[in-house]
C-alpha positions as CSV (number, residue, x, y, z in Angstrom):
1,X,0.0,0.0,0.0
2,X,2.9,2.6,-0.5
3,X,1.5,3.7,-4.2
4,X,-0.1,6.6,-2.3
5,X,3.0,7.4,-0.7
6,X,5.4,7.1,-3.7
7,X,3.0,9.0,-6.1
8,X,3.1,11.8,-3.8
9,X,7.0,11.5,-3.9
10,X,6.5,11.6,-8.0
11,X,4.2,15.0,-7.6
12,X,6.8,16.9,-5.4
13,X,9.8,15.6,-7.9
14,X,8.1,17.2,-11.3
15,X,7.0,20.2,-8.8
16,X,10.8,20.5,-6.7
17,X,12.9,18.5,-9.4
18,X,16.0,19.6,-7.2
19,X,14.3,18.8,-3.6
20,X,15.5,15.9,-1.0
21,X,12.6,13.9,-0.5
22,X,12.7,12.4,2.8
23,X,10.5,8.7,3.7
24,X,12.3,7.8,6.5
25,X,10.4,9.0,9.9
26,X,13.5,8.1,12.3
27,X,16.1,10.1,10.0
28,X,13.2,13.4,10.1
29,X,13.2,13.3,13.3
30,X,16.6,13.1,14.5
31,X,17.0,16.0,12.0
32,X,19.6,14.2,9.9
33,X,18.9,16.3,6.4
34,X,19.7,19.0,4.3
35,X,17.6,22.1,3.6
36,X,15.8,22.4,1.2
37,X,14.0,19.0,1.8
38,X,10.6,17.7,1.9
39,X,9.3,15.0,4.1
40,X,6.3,13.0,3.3
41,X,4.2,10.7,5.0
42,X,1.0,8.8,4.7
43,X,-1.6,7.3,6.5
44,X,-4.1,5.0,6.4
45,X,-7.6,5.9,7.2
46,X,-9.8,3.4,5.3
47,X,-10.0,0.1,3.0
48,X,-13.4,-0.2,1.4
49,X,-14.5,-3.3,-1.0
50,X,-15.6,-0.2,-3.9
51,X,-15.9,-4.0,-7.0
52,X,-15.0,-7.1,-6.7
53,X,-11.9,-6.0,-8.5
54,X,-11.2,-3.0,-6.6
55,X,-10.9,-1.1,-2.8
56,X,-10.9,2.1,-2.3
57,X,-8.3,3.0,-0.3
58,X,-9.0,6.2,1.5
59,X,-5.4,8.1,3.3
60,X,-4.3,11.2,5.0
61,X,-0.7,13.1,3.3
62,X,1.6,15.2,5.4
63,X,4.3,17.1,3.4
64,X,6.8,19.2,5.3
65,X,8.5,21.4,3.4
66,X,11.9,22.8,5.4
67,X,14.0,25.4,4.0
68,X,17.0,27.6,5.0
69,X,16.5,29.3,8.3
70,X,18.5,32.5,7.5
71,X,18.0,35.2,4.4
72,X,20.3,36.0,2.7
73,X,19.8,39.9,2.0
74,X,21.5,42.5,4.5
75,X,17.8,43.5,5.5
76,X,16.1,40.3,6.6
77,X,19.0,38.8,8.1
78,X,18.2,36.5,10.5
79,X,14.5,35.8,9.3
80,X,13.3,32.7,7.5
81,X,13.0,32.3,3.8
82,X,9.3,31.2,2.9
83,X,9.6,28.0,1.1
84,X,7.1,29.0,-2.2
85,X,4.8,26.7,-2.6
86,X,2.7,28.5,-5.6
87,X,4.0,26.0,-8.2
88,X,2.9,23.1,-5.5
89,X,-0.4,24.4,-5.0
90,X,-0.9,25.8,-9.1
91,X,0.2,22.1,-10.3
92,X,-3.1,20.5,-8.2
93,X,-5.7,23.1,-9.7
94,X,-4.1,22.8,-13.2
95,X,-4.6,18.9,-12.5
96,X,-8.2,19.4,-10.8
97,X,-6.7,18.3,-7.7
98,X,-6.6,14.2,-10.1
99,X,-3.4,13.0,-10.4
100,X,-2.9,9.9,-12.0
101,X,0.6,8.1,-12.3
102,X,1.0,5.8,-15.1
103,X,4.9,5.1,-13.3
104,X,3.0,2.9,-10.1
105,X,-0.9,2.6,-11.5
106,X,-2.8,4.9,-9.5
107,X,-4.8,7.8,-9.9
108,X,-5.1,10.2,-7.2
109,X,-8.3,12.1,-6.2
110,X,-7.2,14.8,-3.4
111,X,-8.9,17.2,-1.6
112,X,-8.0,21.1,-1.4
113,X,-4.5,20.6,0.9
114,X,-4.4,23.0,4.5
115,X,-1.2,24.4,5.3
116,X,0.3,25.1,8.5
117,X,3.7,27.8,8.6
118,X,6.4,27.1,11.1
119,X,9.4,28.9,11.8
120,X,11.4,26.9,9.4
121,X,9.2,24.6,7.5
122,X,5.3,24.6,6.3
123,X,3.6,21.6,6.5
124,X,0.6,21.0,3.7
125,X,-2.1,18.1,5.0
126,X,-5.0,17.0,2.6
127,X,-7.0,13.5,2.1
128,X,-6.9,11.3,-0.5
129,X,-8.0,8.4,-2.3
130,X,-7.4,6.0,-4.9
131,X,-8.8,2.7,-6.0
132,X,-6.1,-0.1,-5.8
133,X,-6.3,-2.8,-8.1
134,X,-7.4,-6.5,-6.4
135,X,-6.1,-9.6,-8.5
136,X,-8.2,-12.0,-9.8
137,X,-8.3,-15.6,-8.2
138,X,-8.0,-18.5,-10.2
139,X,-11.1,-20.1,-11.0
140,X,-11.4,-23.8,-12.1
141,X,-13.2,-24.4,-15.5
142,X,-16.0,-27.1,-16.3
143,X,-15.5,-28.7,-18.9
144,X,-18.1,-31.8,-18.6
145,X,-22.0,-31.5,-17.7
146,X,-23.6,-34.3,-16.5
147,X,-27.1,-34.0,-16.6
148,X,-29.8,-36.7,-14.8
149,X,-33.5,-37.0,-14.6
150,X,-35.0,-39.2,-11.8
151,X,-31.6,-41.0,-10.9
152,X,-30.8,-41.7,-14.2
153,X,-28.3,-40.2,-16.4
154,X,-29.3,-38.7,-19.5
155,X,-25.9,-38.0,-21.3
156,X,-23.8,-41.7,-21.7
């Protein structure tokens, strides 16, 4: 179930081609990474029967976006850079907020994303969902038909 996960992963790399994506909870929050970087996790909220050849698989996205914590002009020195997120947010309307990736086989409906500044990073929450693909089980073929009337056979 990590198509969610790694198509969000696809969105920020044709956003942020340059960006560190970051999957790994243990090295985020140890603080092990460079800046700019992104960290992205998903969660499970629900797995609903939608066919019999498909669930729909129903999670919640958290993208942290980090980035440098001193400006670089004379007269802001010392203040954060805002991490611009206008070719983030412009990429989901052009998309109608439906992004489908042909690389892993899912198509992503997602709702308008929240965000949430910090001092050195802005995290972007939203919900999502996608219908995942259930295989097909094996079913054995008849090939002979016997048919019988009263106990007795009528097909030698």
């Amino acid at each position: 179930m990590d198509a969610g996960l790694k198509t969000w992963a696809e969105i920020v790399r044709l956003v942020y081609p340059d960006l560190t994506i970051l999957r790994d909870r243990t090295q985020w929050l140890a603080g092990n990474f460079d800046t700019p970087s992104v960290f992205i996790e998903t969660d499970l909220v629900s797995d609903k029967v939608n066919s019999p050849r498909a669930n729909r698989i129903v999670e919640d996205v958290g993208l942290v976006f980090h980035f440098d914590k001193e400006r670089t002009t004379e007269e802001d020195e010392g203040e954060p850079i805002p991490f611009d997120l206008a070719p983030f947010f412009t990429f989901l309307r052009q998309k109608k907020y439906l992004y489908a990736s042909k690389r892993f086989g899912v198509a992503l409906v997602i709702e308008p994303p929240r965000t949430r500044p910090e001092k050195d990073r802005v995290e972007v929450t939203c919900r999502y969902s996608y219908l995942l693909s259930v295989p097909k089980l094996p079913v054995p073929k008849i090939n002979d038909f016997h048919i019988g009337y009263e106990g007795k056979e009528l097909n030698p």
